[in-house]
Residue, then its C-alpha position, 0 to 999 in steps of 0.5 A: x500538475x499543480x507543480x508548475x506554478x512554482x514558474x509563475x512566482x515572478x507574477x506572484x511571489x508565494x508561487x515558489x513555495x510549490x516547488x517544495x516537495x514538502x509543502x505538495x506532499x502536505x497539500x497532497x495529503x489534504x487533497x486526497x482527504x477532502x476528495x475522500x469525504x467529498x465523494x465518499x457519501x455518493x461512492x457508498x450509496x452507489x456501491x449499495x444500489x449495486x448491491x455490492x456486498x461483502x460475501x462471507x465464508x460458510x457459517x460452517x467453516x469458520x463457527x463461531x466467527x460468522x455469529x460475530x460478524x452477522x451484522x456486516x451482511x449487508x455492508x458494501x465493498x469495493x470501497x477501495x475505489x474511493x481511496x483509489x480515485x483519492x489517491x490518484x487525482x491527489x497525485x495527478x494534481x500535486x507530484x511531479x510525474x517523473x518515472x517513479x510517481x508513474x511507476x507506482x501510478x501504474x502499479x496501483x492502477x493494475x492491481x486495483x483493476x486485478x482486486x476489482x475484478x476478484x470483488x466483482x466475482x464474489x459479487x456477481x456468484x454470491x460467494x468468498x471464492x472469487x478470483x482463482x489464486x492462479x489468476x491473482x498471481x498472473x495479475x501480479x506477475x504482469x503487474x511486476x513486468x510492467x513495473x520492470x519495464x518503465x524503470x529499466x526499459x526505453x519507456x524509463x528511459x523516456x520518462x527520465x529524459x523528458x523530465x526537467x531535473x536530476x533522476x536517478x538512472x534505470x541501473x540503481x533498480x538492480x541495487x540491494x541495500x539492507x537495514x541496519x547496514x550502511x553501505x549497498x550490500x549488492x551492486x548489481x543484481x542481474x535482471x532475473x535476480x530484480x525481477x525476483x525481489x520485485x515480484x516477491x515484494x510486490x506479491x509478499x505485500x499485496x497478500x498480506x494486507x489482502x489477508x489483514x483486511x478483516x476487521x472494521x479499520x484494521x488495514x486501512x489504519x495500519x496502512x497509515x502508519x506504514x505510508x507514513x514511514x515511507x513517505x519519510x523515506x523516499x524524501x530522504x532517499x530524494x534528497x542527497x544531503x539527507x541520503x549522505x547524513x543517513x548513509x542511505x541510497x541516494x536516488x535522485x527523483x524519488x522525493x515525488x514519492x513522498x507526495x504520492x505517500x502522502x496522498x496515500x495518508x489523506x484518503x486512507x484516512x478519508x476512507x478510515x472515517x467510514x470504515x470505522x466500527x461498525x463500518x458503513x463500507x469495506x475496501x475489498x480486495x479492490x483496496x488491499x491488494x493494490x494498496x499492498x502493491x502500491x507500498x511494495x513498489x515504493x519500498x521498492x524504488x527508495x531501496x526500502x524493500x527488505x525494511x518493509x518486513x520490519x515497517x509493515x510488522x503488523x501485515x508481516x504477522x497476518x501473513x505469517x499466522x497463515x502460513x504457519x497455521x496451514x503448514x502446522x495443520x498440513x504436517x502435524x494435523x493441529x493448528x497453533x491458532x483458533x482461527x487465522x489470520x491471527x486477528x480472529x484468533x484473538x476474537x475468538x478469545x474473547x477480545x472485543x473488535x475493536x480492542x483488537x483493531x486498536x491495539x494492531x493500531x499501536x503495534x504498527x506504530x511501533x513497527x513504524x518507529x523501529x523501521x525508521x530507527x533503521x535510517x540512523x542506526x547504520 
């Protein structure tokens, strides 16, 4: 809400500077930072007087793993509340709440709430099972129709008219556009269609960094790196000269994006400071599931979707190691890794965890470079 003061610039000149996507999202950033060390302190001890613990699979099913990571036993988890309640206030305070920063507002609020509620099981049963697969799924699938409904519904509607400047209409959702590939490849999608691609993404993303959580800082620095991306492109896909010079879709509004990317930066980052090895909290699902929601549904509403496979590699590999290596298991009875997702199979090699972690750090890097290359090579 911060936002307004630009109206006050005939009191007070510099005032105006805040009507600048630019300079909301950097205050954005550093305001999700500073709130993530302020109450990072308390939210850990708290977690720990509630005896929050990370549960972990039988020592008999995952061997040697469990010998290597012994010492995290009594390390708490649901520290995704604090990136959460960094992400949220910094955005509150600092993006204009047009229909897409409340999308994705929403869409973070439900799946924290679907990933706390998966913690809070293994918690309170002392086990890694948590919330059955069907019911995450459910959580999921209603949180795509919600997202649905507040951009092509009334309520979208709504949002876009009481908002004071330009915002893209509900129809430009049913759009495809593909990297490397200059014009929109589907026009319009039908409403089945969209809610297919918006439940896979939303699902595909969410999973995977649910699944690339298992090392100490290993999502959460990854998750920098892509929200970082992203933040660059919602501002070019909110700004028509950027979106005309790039040959990207134009949707009017969704440069606010790049404020809620940018919040997203600062309390990662926070969060990074004590999640760091060896790490003194763990996200939890409560963290990497609604992370991976929120990233999906900006992907999503900048018509970035498919660029997420190429921007979010490291996560693409995570998901993809687990896939394979049921599925080799399942047909032929050997499994391609030692141990997926494919970060413990390099642990089991003999790499030490956080040369594992650094080095999925400069690979997601990487993987963000060649995502934004996809902007200009069109």
């Amino acid at each position: 809400m911060l936002s307004y003061l630009q109206f006050g610039e005939d009191l007070f000149g510099p005032l105006r500077l805040f009507q600048f996507i630019s300079v909301r999202a950097i205050f954005a950033g550093v305001t999700a930072l500073f709130l993530g060390f302020l109450f990072g302190p308390l939210i850990i001890r708290a977690l720990q007087s509630f005896g929050a613990r990370q549960a972990f699979r039988e020592k008999e099913e995952v061997g040697k793993l469990a010998e290597l990571h012994e010492g995290k036993a009594k390390t708490p988890t649901m520290g995704g509340l604090l990136i959460f309640g960094s992400v949220f206030l910094s955005t509150l305070l600092w993006a204009e709440p047009n229909v897409y920063v409340v999308t994705a507002m929403v869409t973070y609020l439900l799946l924290t709430v679907v990933g706390f509620a998966d913690d809070y099981l293994k918690i309170s049963k002392r086990n890694s099972k948590g919330l059955p697969g069907k019911f995450k799924l459910l959580g999921q699938l209603i949180t795509a129709l919600v997202a649905l409904y507040f951009l092509l519904g009334p309520l979208g509607e709504f949002l876009t008219g009481v908002h004071g400047k330009a915002v893209g209409s509900a129809s430009e959702m049913t759009e495809l556009w593909v990297p490397f590939y200059k014009e929109v490849l589907v026009q319009s999608m039908n409403v089945i269609l969209v809610f297919f691609l918006f439940l896979v993404t939303l699902c595909g993303s969410s999973n995977a960094i649910n699944l690339t959580d298992g090392l100490d800082g290993l999502a959460i620095g990854c998750t920098v790196t892509v929200a970082l991306t992203y933040g660059v492109m919602a501002y070019a896909s909110g700004n028509s000269i950027i979106a005309d010079y790039l040959r990207v879709s134009w949707v009017p509004g969704t440069g606010e994006l790049a404020v809620v990317c940018s919040a997203l930066v600062g309390g990662s980052l926070a969060f990074l400071w004590y999640n760091a090895h060896p790490a003194e909290v763990f996200m939890g699902d409560t963290g990497s599931l609604a992370i991976g929601g929120l990233v999906g549904i900006i992907a999503l509403m900048v018509h970035q979707p498919i660029t997420l496979i190429l921007v979010g590699g490291i996560f693409v590999m995570e998901a993809g190691s687990v896939i394979l290596q049921v599925a080799s298991f399942k047909t032929r009875g050997k499994r391609i890794f030692r141990m997926s997702p494919i970060h413990h199979h390099f642990e089991l090699k003999g790499w030490k965890e956080t040369k594992v972690v650094i080095r999925f750090w400069i690979l997601s890097l990487i993987f963000a470079i060649f995502g934004l290359a996809t902007l200009k090579l069109r």
